[in-house]
LUMDO-634185 format. One line per field, with one value per residue: residue in three letters; x, y, z of N, C-alpha, C in turn. Coordinates in steps of 0.02 Angstrom, whole numbers, plus 50000, padded with zeros to 5 digits. Each point is the difference from the previous one (the first is absolute). Example, Ala and Ser with C-alpha at 12.3 -4.5 7.8 and 13.67 -1.06 7.14 Angstrom:
LUMDO-634185
aa = (ALA,SER)
npx = (50660,49982)
npy = (49716,50053)
npz = (50390,49964)
capx = (49955,50042)
capy = (50059,50059)
capz = (50000,50003)
cpx = (50045,49961)
cpy = (50060,50055)
cpz = (50000,50037)
This chain:
LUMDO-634185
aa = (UNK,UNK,UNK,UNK,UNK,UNK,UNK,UNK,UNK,UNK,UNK,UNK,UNK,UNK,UNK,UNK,UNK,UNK,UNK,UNK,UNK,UNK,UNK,UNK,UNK,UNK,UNK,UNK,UNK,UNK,UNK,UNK,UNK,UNK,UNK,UNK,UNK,UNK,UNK,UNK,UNK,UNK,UNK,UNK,UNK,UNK,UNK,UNK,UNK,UNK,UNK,UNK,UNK,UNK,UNK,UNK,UNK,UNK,UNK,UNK,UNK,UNK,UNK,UNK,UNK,UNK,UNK,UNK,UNK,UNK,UNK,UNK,UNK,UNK,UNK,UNK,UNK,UNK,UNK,UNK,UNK,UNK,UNK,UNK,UNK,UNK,UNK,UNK,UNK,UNK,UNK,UNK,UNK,UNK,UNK,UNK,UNK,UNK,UNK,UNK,UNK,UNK,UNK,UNK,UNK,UNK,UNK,UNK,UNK,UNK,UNK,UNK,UNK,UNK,UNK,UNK,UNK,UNK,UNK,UNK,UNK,UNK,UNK,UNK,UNK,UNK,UNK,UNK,UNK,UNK,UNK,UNK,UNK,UNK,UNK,UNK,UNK,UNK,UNK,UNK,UNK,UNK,UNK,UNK,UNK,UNK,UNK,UNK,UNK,UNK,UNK,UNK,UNK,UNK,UNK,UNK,UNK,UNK,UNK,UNK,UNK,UNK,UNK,UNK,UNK,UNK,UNK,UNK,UNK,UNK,UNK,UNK,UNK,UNK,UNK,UNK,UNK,UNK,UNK,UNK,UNK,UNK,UNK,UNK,UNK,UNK,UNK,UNK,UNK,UNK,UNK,UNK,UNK,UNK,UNK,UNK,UNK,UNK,UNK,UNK,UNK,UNK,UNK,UNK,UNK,UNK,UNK,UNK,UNK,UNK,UNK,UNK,UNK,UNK,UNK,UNK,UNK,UNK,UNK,UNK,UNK,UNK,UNK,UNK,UNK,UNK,UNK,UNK,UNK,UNK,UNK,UNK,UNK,UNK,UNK,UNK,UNK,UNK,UNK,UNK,UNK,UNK,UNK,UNK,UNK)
npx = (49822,49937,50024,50013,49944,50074,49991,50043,49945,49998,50023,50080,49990,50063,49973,49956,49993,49979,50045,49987,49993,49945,49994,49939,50015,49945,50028,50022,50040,50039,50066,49985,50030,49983,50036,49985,49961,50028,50023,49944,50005,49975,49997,50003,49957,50010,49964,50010,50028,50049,50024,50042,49957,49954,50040,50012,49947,49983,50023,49956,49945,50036,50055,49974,49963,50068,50035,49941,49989,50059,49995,49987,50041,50046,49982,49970,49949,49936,49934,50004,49958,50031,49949,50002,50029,50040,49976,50072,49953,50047,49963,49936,50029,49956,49963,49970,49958,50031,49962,50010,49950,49996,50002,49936,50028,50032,50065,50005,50028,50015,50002,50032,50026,50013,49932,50004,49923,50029,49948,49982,49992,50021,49973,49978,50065,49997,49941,50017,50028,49954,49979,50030,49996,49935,50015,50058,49951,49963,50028,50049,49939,49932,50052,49988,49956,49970,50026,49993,49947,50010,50033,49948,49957,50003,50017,49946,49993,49988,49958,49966,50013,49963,50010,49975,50058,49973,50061,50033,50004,49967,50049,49998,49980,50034,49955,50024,49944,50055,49988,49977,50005,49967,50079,49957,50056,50005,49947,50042,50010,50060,49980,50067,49977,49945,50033,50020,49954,49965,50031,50010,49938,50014,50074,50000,49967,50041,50042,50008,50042,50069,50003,50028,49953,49937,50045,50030,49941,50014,50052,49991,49950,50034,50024,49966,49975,50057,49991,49950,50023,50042,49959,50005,50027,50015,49948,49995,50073,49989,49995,49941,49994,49948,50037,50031,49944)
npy = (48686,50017,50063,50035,50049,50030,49973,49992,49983,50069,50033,49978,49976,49991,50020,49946,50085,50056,50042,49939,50019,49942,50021,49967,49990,50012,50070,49925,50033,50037,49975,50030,50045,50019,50051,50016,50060,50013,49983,50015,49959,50010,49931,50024,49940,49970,49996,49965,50061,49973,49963,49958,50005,50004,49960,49964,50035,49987,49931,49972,50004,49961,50015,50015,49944,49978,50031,49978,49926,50031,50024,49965,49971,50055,49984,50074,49935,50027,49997,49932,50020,50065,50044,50024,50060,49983,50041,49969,50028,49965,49997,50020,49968,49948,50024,49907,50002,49960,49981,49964,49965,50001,49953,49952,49937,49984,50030,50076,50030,50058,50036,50039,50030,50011,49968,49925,49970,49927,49972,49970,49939,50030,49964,50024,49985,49937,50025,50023,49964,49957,50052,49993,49925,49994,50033,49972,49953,50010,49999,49949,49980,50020,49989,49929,49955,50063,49993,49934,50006,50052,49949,49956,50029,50019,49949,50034,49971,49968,49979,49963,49960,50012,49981,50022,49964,49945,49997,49942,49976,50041,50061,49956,49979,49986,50020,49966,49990,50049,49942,50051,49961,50070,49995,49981,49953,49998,49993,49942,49991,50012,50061,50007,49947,50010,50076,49985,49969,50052,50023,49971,49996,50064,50001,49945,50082,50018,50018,49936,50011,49971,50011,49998,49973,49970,49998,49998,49959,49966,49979,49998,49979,49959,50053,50022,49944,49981,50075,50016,49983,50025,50055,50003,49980,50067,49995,49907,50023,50031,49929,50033,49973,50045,50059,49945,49997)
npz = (50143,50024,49961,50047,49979,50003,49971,50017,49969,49965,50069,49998,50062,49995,49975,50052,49997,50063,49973,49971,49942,49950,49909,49986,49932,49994,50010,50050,49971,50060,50049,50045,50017,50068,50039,50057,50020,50025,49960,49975,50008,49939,50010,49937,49992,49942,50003,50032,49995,49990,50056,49965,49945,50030,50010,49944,49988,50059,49987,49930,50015,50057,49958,49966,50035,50032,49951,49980,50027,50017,49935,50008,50047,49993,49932,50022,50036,49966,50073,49980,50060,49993,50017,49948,50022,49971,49966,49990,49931,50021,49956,50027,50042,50008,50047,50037,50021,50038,49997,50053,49967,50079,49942,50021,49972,49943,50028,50007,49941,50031,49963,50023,49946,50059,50017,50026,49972,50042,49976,50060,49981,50022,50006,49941,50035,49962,50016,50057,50018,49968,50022,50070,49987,50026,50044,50012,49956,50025,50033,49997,49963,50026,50039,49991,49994,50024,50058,49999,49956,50055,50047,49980,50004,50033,50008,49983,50051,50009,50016,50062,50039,50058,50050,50027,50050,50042,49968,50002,49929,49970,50009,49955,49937,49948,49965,49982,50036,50026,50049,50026,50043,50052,50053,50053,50019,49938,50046,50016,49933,50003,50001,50024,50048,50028,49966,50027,50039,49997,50003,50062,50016,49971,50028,50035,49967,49990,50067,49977,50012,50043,49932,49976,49961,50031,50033,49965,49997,50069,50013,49942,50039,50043,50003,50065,49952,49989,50004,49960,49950,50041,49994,49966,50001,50041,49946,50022,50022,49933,49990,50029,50055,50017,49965,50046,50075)
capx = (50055,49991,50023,49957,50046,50020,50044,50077,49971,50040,50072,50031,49994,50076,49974,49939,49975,49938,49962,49999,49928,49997,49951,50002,49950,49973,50028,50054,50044,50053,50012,50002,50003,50002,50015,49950,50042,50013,50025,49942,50023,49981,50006,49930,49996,49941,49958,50033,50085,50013,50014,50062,50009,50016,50058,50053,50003,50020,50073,50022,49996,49992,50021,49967,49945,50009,50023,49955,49982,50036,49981,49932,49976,50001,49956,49935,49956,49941,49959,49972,49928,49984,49981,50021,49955,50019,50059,50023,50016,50077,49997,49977,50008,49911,49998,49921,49957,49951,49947,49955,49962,49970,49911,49978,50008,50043,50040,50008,50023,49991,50068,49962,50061,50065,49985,49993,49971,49992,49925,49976,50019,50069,50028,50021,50054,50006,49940,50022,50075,49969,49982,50085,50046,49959,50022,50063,50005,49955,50041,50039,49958,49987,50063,50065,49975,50022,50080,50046,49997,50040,50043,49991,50005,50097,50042,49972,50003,49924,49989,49934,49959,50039,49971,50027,49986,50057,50047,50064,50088,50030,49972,49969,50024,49950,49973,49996,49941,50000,49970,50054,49981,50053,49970,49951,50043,50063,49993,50032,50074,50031,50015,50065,50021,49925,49997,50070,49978,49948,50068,50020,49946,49970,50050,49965,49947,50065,50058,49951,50059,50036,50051,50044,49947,49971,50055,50031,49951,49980,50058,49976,49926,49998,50079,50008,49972,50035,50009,49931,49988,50023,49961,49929,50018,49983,49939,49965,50001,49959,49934,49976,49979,49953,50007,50034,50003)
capy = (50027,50032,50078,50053,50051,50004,49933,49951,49945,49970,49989,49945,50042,50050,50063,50063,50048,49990,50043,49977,49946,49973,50020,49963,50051,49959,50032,50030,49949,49985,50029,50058,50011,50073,50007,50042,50055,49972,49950,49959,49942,49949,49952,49983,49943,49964,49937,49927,49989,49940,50020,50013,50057,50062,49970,50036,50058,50022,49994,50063,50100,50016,50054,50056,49989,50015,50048,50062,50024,50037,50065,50022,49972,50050,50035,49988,49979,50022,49949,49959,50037,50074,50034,50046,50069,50042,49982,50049,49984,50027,49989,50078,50057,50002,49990,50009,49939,49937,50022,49941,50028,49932,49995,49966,50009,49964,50049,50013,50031,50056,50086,50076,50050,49967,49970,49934,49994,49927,50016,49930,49967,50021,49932,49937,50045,49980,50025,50071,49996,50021,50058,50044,49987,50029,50099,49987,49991,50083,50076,50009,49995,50070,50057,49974,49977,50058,50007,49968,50026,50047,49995,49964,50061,50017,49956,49948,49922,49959,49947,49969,50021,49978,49981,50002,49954,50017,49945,49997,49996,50034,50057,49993,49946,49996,49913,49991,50032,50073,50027,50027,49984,50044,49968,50054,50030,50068,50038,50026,50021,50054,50032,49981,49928,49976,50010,49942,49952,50014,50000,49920,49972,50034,49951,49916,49984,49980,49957,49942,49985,50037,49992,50062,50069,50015,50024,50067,50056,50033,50078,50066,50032,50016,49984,49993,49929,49961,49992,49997,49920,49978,50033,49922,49920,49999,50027,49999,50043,50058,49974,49986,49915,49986,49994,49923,49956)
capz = (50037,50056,50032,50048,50008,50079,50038,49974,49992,49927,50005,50040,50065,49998,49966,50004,50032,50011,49949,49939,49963,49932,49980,49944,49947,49926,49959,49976,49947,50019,50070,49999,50075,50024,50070,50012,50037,50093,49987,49991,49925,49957,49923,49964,49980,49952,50026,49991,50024,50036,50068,49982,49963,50029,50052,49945,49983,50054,50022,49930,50032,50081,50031,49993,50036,50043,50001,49979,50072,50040,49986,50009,50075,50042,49983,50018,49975,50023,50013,49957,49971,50017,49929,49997,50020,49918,49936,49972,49960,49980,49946,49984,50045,50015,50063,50018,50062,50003,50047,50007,50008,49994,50013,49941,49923,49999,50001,49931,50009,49957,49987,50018,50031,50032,50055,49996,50069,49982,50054,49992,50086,50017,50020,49940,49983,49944,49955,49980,49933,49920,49970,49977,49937,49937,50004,49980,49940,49981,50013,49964,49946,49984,49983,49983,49943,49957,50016,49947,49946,49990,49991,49917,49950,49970,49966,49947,49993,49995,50035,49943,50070,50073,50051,50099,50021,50077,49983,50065,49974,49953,49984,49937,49949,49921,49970,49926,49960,50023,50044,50061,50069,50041,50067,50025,50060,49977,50032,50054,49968,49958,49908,49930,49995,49926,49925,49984,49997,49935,49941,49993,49987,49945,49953,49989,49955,49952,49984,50053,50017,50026,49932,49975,49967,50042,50036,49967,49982,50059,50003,49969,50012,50067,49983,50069,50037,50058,50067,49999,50006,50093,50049,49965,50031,50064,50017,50040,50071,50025,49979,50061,50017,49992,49926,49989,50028)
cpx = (49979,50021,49946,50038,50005,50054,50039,49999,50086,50089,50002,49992,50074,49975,49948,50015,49945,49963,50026,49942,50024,49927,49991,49960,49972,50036,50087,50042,50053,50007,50024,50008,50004,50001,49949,50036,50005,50028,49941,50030,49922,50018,49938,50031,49950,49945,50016,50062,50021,50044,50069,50036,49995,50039,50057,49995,50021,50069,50046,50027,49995,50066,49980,49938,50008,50032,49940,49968,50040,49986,49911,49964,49980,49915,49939,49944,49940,49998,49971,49930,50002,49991,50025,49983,50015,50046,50030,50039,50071,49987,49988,49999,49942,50023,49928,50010,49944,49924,49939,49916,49943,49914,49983,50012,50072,50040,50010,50057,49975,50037,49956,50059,50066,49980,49967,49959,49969,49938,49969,50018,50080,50001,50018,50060,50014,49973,50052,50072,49970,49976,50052,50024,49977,49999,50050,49991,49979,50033,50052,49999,50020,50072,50069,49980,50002,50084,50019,49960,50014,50071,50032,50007,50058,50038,49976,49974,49916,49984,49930,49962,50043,49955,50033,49993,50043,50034,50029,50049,50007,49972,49967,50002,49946,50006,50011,49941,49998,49955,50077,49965,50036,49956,49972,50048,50043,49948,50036,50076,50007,49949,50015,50016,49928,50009,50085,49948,49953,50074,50012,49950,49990,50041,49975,49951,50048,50030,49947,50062,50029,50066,50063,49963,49984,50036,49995,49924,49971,50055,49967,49955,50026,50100,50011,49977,50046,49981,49930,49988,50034,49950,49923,50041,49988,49941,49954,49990,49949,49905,49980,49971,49924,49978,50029,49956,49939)
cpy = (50017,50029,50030,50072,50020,49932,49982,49919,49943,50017,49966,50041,50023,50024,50062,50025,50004,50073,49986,49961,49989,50035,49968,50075,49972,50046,50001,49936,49967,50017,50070,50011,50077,50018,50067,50038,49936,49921,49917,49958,49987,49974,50000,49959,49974,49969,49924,49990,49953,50038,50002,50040,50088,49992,50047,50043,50059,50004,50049,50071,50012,50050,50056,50025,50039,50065,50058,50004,50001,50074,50024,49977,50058,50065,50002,49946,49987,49938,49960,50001,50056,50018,50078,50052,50045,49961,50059,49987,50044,50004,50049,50051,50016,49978,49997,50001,49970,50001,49935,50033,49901,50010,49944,49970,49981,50063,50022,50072,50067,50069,50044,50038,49953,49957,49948,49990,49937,49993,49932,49952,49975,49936,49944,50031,49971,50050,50083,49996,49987,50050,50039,49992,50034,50047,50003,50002,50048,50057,49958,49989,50085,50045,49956,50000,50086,50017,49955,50019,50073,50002,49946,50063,50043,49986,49954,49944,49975,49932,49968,50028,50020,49975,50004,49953,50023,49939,49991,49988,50037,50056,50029,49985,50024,49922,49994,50052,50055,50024,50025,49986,50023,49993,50072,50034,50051,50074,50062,50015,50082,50001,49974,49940,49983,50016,49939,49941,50023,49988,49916,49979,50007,49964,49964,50000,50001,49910,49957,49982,50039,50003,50076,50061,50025,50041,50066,50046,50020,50054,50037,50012,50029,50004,49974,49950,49968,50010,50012,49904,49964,50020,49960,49947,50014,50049,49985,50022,50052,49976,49983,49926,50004,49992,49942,49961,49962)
cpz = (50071,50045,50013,49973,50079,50023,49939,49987,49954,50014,50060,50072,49990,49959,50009,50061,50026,49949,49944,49980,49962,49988,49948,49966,49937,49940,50006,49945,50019,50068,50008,50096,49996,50061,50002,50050,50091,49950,49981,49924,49971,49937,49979,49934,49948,50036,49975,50015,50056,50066,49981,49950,50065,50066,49949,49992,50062,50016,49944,50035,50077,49992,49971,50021,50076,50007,49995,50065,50033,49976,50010,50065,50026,49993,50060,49969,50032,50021,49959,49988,50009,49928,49991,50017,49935,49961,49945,49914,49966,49913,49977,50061,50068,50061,50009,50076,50002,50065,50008,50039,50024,49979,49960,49942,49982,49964,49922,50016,49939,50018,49996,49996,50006,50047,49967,50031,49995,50066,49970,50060,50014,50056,49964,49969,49934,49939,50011,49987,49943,50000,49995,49939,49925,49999,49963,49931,49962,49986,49960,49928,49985,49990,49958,49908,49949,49974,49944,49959,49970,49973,49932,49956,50013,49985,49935,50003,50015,50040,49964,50094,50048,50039,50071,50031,50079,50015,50062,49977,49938,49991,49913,49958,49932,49985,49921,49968,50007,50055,50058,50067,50043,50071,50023,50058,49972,50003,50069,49981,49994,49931,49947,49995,49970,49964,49963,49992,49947,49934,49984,49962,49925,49941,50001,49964,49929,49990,50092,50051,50049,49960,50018,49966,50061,50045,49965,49970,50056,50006,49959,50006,50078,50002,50090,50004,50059,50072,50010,50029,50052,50027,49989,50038,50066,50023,50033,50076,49996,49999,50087,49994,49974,49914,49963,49988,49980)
């Protein structure tokens, strides 16, 4: 196919934007798109997918494509390399900062308190967005992964694992085998919309489906899902670029 990520390899030019990409993914199954805060498009794509299959699928979904970036053009969006000076976990409430420290050595990151302190050669900006990210995972390991099993046990219910991951199209999923895979960005959610997605998740260790059961055993675990589950659809506004990217 020879897509670039960054370039529009795979749509028709009446179609491409200059902040639009194609993403190929070895993990993905199907097409999938997403608008980003200042109006940023990505298609993420199978690997092998053909140039006209994601032509269709575009034309499938350009008005709703376009409508999200009209709602989200307006959003503040960071510098495409600026790094962060903090961060703020809406989840639990955590407020860090961030603190670059240049020296020697290929960037790492470490916590003290409330302070971040990423120290290493801060010219290999590649190498300190991985440590960010790996901050990211850390911290959301350490406070998410307790949370849903807290929240398993009240409701009775059970799983087999989890695992943390920093997704770009799905805020979380179970697997036949009862594993629960929860994105590292519902860090920056509401409260009450992770414990809905801990609720979603926990059903699918039930019912595998989006069925009528399922439905109705989320109401009764979560009776406020609906509007829990709008506020999940537009959670990635509150996800900063560098935690994307």
């Amino acid at each position: 196919m020879g897509a670039v990520a960054g370039q529009l390899a795979l749509l028709d030019v009446e179609q491409a934007q200059p902040d639009w990409r194609v993403r190929e993914s070895q993990r993905a199954r199907r097409l999938t798109v997403r608008v980003f805060p200042g109006g940023r498009v990505e298609i993420v794509v199978p690997v092998g997918t053909r140039s006209r299959t994601v032509q269709q699928f575009v034309a499938r979904h350009r008005g709703w494509i376009d409508r999200k970036v009209e709602e989200l053009r307006h959003l503040q969006v960071e510098a495409p390399d600026a790094l962060p000076e903090a961060a703020f976990f809406q989840a639990t409430g955590q407020q860090v900062s961030i603190r670059y420290l240049d020296t020697p050595g290929i960037p790492k990151a470490s916590q003290s308190g409330c302070e971040v302190l990423i120290s290493g050669d801060l010219a290999r900006l590649p190498l300190v967005r991985h440590a960010l990210h790996r901050w990211l995972l850390h911290s959301a390991h350490a406070q998410l992964v307790p949370w849903l099993e807290a929240v398993a046990m009240r409701h009775q219910m059970s799983f087999v694992r989890t695992q943390v991951r920093r997704q770009r199209t799905r805020w979380g999923s179970c697997s036949r085998s009862g594993t629960i895979s929860i994105n590292a960005c519902l860090m920056f959610q509401p409260a009450d919309v992770v414990r809905y997605l801990f609720v979603h998740e926990l059903a699918h260790t039930v019912h595998l489906n989006h069925s009528r059961r399922f439905w109705r055993l989320v109401a009764q675990l979560e009776p406020g899902w609906q509007s829990l589950d709008r506020e999940l659809s537009r959670g990635w506004r509150h996800v900063p670029n560098w935690a994307i990217g």
